[in-house]
BATIVEX-132189 format. One line per 2 residues: number of its first residue (from 1); their letters; for each residue x, y, z of C-alpha. Coordinates in steps of 0.02 Angstrom, whole numbers, plus 50000, padded with zeros to 5 digits. Example, Ala and Ser with C-alpha at 12.3 -4.5 7.8 and 13.67 -1.06 7.14 Angstrom:
<atoms>
1> AS> 50615 49775 50390  50684 49947 50357
</atoms>
This chain:
<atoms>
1> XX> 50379 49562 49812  50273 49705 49735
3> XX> 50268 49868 49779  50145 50012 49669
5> XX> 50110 50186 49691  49947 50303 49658
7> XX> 49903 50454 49663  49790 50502 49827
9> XX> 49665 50644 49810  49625 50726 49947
11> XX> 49431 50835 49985  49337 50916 50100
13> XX> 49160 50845 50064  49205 50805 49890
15> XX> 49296 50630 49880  49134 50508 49821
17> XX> 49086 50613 49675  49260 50642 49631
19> XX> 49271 50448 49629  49101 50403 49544
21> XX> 49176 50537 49402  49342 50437 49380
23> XX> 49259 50279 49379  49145 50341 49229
25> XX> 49286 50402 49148  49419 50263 49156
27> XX> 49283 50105 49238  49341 50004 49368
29> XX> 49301 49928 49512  49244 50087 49660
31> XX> 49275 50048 49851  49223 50178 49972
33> XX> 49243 50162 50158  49173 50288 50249
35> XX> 49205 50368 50445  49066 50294 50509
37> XX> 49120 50120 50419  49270 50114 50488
39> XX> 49216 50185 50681  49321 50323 50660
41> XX> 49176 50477 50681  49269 50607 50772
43> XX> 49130 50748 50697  48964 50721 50652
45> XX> 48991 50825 50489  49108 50682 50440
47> XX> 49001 50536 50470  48961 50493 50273
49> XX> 49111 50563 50216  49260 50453 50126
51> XX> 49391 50381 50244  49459 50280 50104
53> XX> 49408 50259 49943  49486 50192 49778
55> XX> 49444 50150 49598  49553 50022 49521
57> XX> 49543 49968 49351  49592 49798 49252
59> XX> 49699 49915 49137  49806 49968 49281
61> XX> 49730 50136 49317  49714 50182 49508
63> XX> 49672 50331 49617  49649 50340 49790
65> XX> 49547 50462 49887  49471 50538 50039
67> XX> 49385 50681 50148  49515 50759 50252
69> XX> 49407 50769 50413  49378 50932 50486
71> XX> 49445 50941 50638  49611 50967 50525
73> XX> 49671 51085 50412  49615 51087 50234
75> XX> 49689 51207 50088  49661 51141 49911
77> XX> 49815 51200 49839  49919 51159 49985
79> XX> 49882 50962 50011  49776 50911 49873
81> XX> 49844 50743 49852  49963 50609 49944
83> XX> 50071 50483 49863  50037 50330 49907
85> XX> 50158 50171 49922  50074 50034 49946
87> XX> 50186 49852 49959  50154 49655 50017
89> XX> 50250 49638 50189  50309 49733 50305
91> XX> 50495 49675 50274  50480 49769 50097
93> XX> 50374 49928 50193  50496 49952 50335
95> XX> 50621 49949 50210  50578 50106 50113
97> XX> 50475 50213 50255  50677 50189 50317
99> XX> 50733 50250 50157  50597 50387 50139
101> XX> 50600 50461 50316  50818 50529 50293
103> XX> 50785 50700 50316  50578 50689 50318
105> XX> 50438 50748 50456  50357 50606 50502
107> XX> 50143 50644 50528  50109 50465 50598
109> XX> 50230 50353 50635  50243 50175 50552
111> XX> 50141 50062 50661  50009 49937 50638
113> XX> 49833 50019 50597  49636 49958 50604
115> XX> 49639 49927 50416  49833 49882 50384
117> XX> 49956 49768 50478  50100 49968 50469
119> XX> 50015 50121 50416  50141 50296 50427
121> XX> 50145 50469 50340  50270 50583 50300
123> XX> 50338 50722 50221  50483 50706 50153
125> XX> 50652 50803 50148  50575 50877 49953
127> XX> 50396 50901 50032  50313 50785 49963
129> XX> 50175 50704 50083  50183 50519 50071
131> XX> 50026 50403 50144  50118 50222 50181
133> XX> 50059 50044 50203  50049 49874 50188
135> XX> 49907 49812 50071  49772 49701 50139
137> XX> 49683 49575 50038  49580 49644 49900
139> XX> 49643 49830 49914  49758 49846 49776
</atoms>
């Protein structure tokens, strides 16, 4: 089993270019999936924005990023970033979200999702916002 963690980024408009910058700087391979990719436009405004994007490199590097949509709240210095735990099965996911949610607030509850086989956030008891899943092929 593996099991990795990166840092997730969040914006309000601002996820792509933050992306294309970090790709220049470290290289990589950029995946973007946007609201209207995914069939998830709940506001116009958010059509062409990032639902999920990444840049992974060969050398290890990864971030993880996206537009937090604006029907909710955005403050930069308040929930600029998710950490993201990202494993193989769901055995080895169920097993920490378990181990992570003593104590936490759970946002969404661990359950399967359009682009994973579980998906959950939470908060845990230090509050620190966690984004959890199970990796599908090629998203590492």
């Amino acid at each position: 089993m593996t099991v990795k963690s990166a840092a997730h980024l969040n914006f309000r408009g601002d996820a792509r270019a933050a992306l294309e910058f970090y790709r220049s700087v470290f290289g990589g391979g950029l995946a973007v999936v946007t609201y209207r990719d995914a069939g998830n436009v709940q506001d116009a405004a958010d059509a062409d924005r990032v639902m999920w994007g990444q840049v992974l490199a060969d050398d290890g590097f990864h971030v993880m990023a996206y537009d937090v949509p604006s029907h909710l709240p955005y403050d930069q210095g308040e929930n600029s970033f998710f950490l993201s735990l990202r494993g193989e099965t769901t055995q080895e996911i169920t097993a920490y979200w378990e181990r992570l949610s003593e104590g936490a607030d759970v946002v969404r509850p661990l359950e399967p999702a359009q682009w994973s086989a579980l998906y959950g956030m939470l908060k845990d008891r230090f509050g620190v916002v966690w984004v959890v899943d199970v990796a599908a092929d090629g998203t590492w």
